[in-house]
Legacy VTK file of the C-alpha trace (Angstrom):
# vtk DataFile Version 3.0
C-alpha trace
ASCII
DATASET POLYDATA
POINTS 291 float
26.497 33.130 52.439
23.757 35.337 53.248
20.224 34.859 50.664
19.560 38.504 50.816
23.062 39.592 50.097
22.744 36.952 47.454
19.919 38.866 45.929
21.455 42.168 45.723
24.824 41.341 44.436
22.785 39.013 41.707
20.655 41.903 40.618
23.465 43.857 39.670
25.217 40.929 37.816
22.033 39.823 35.859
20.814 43.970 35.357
23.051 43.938 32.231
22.147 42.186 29.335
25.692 41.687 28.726
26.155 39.892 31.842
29.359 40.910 33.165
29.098 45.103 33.679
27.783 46.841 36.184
25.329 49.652 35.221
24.413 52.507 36.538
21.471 52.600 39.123
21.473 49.029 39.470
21.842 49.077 43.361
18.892 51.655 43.520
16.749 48.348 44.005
18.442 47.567 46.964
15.692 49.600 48.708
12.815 47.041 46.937
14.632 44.244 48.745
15.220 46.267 52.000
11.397 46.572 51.687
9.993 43.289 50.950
12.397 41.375 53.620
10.550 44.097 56.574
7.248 42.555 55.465
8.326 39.488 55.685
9.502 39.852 59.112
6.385 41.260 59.913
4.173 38.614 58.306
2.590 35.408 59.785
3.569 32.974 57.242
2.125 30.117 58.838
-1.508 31.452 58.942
-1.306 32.012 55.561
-0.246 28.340 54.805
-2.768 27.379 57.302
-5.348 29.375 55.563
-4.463 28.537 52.038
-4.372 24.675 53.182
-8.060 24.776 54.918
-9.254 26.725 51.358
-8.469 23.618 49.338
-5.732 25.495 47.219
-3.243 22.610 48.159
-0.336 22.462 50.287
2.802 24.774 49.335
1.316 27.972 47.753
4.975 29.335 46.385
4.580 26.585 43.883
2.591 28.997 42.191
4.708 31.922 42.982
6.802 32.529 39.999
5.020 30.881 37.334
1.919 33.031 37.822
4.025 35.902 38.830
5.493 36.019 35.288
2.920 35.146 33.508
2.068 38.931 34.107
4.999 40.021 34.541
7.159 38.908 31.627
4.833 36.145 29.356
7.389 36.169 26.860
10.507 35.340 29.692
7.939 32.864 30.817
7.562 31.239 27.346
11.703 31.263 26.568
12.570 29.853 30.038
9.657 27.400 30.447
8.414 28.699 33.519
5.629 25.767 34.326
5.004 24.898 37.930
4.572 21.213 38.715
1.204 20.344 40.528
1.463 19.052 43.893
0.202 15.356 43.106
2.724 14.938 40.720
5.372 15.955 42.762
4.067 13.696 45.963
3.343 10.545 42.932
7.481 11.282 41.630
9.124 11.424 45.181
7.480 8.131 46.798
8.010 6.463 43.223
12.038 7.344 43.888
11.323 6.412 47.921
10.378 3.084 46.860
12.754 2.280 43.999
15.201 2.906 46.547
14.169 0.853 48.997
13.178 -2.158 46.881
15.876 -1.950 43.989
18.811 -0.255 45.199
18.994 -1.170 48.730
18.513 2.192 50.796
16.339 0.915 53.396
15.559 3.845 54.435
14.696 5.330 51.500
15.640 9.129 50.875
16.616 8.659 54.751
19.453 7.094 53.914
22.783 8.382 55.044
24.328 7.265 51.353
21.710 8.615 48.975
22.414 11.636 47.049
20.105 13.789 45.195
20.179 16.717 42.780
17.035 18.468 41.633
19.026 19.845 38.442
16.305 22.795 37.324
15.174 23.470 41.141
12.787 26.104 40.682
11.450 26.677 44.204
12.808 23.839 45.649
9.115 22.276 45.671
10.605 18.703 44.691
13.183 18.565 47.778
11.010 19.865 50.445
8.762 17.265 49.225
11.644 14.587 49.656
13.427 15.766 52.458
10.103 16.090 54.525
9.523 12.161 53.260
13.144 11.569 54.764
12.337 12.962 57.984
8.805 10.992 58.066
10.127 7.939 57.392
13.115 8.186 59.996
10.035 9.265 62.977
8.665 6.276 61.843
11.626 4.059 62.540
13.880 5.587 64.725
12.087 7.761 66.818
12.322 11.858 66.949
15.454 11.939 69.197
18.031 11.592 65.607
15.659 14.288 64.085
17.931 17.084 64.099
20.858 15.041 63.521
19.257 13.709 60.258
18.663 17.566 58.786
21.937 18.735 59.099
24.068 15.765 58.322
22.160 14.374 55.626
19.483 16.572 54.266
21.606 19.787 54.417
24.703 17.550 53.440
23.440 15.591 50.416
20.238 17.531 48.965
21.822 19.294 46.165
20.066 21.588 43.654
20.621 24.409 40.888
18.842 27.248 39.777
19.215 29.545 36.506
16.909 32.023 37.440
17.189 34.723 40.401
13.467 34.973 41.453
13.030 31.345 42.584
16.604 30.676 43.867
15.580 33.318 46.379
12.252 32.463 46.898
13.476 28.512 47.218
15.945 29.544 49.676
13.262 31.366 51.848
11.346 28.832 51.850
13.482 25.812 52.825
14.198 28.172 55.632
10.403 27.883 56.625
9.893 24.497 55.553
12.806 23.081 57.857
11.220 24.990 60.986
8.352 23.681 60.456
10.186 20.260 60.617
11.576 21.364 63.441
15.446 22.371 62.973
16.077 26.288 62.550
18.796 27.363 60.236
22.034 28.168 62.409
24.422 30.887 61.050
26.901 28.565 59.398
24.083 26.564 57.985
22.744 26.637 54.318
20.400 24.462 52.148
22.744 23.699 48.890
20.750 25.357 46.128
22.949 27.342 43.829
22.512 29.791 41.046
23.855 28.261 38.608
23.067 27.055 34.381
23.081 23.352 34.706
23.978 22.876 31.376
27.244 25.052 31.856
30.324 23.499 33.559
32.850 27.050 33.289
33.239 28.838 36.543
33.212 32.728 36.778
36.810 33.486 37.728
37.909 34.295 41.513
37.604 38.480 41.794
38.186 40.691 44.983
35.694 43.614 43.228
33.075 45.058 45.467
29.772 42.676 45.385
31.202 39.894 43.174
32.824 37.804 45.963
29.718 35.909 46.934
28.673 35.149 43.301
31.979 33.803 42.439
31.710 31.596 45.585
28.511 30.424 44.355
29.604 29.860 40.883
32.464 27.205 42.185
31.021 25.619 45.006
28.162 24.618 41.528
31.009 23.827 39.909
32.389 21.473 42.411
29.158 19.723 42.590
29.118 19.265 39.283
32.349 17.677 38.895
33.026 16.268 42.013
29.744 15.286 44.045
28.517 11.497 42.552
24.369 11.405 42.695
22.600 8.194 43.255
19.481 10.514 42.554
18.342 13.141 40.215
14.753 14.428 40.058
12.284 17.181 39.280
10.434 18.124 35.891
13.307 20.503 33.978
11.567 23.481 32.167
10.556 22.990 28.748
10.370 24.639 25.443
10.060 23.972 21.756
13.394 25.876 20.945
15.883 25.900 24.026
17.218 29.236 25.335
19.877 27.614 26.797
22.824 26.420 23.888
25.761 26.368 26.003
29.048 24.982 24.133
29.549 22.114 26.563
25.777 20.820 26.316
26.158 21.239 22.579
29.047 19.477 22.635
28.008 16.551 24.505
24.897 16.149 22.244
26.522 16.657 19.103
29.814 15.016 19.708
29.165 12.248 22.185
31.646 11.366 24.819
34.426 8.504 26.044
32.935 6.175 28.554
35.031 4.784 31.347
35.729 1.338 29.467
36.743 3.492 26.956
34.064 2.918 24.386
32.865 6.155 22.289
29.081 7.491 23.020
27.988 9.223 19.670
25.973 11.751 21.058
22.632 12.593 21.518
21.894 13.306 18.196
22.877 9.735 16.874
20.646 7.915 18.861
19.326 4.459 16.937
21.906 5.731 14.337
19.240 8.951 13.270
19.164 12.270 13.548
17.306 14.559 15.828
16.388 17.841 15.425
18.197 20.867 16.658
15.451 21.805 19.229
15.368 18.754 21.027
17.537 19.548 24.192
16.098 21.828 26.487
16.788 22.849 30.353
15.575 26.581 29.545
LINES 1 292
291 0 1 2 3 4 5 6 7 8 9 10 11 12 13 14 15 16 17 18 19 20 21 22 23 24 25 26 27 28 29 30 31 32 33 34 35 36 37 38 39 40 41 42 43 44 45 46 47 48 49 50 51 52 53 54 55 56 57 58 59 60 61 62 63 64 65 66 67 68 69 70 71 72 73 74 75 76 77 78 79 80 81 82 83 84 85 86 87 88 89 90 91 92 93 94 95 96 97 98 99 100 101 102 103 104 105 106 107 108 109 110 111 112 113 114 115 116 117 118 119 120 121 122 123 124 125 126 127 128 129 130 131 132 133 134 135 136 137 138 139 140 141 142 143 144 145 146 147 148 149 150 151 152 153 154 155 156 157 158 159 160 161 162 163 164 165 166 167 168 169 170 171 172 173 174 175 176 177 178 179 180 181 182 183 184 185 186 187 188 189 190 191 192 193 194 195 196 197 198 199 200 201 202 203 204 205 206 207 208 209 210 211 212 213 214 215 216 217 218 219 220 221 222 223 224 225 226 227 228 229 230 231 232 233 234 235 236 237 238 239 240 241 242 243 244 245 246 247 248 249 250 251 252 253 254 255 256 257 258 259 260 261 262 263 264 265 266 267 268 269 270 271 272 273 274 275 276 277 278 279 280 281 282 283 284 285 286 287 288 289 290
């Protein structure tokens, strides 16, 4: 599927506040997207990593990208959603914590190199937690095995078992664009078949939106069950990232709320009571989050 296609039929699904009409004028942004993907094209993208790198700003400056983009923008969307970037040392600290755990107490001896580790990022924003581990993958494979199995690492394990979801449009897109970049400058370019498996999806939601044939809903359905299938099928050995966070959740799903409140059967068949039952008490109603 195509990220800039992506973006356009998503604009006109998430236009309506009643999420599931089309209104009128919707696709007249079409020409904003047409727009900003020429100056991209146009645009040396590595200078201006290069020259944010040398000016001490860090590493990765789309970590900043939404989170200071809607701070302007939309505070209030910013507050609901708990738009927070992580900083870049925490990010590096979390991902060679995980490296080593897996090495030392799970036996992946290659770490997040390892052809049977499997991770989700479950509130992916830009993706900045999984470029951090995938390019820790691919530096810790170098270092035992050499470049030539480079390329075969990316695509059958990186772009095979690096799994992450998204809620909101601005960073799915932006993630997507730059994974594209990252994995370049890593050395493998994106082939036409290939994707990186970040999908737009609520995390804390497990219904599908139903197969449709109508104009510019095709792709999103797609999207919608290949999340689903991940999130029923796919086991993960890892899950990591720093899920948004706010005092009262925006996000109060019936399936979350149902698994918090009501608990759940194990496999042994023993009864979970639920989240709110923890040490037999209580918790409050705004505890779960995830937007």
């Amino acid at each position: 599927m195509n990220t800039a296609d992506m973006v356009k039929v998503t604009l006109t699904k998430r236009g309506d506040p009643n999420r599931g009409k089309t209104i009128e004028g919707t696709f007249d942004m079409e020409w904003i997207i047409d727009d900003i993907s020429e100056v991209l094209s146009v645009t040396d993208v590595k200078n201006i990593l290069h020259q944010y790198f040398h000016e001490g700003k860090g590493k990765d400056p789309i970590v900043h990208f939404y989170e200071t983009f809607l701070a302007e923008y939309d505070p209030k969307m910013r507050e609901t959603r708990g738009v927070y970037y992580t900083p870049e040392p925490v990010v590096s600290y979390i991902v060679r914590s995980l490296h080593k755990i897996l090495i030392e107490h799970f036996n992946r001896q290659d770490g997040f190199a390892s052809a049977t580790v499997t991770v989700l990022d479950p509130a992916a924003g830009t993706l900045t937690f999984l470029a951090d581990a995938s390019k820790l993958a691919v530096e810790e494979f170098i270092s035992k095995y050499g470049e030539g199995g480079k390329e075969n690492l990316i695509r059958e394990h990186i772009l095979k078992n690096f799994y992450a979801f998204e809620l909101m449009m601005a960073p799915y897109a932006v993630g997507h664009l730059k994974m594209s970049f990252f994995l370049e400058e890593l050395g493998y370019k994106l082939r036409k078949d290939d994707r990186f498996k970040l999908y737009l999806t609520n995390t804390l939601e497990m219904e599908e939106l139903a197969q449709t044939e109508l104009p510019g809903m095709v792709s999103l359905s797609e999207e919608s069950h290949s999340a689903g299938k991940v999130k029923k099928e796919q086991p993960i050995l890892v899950i990591l990232g720093n899920p948004p966070y706010s005092g009262m959740s925006a996000n109060k799903g019936r399936w979350i709320d149902d698994l918090l409140k009501k608990g759940y059967t194990r496999a042994d068949g023993s009864k979970d009571g639920g989240y709110y039952q923890v040490d037999e008490k209580p918790l409050s109603n705004s505890i779960h989050s995830f937007r």
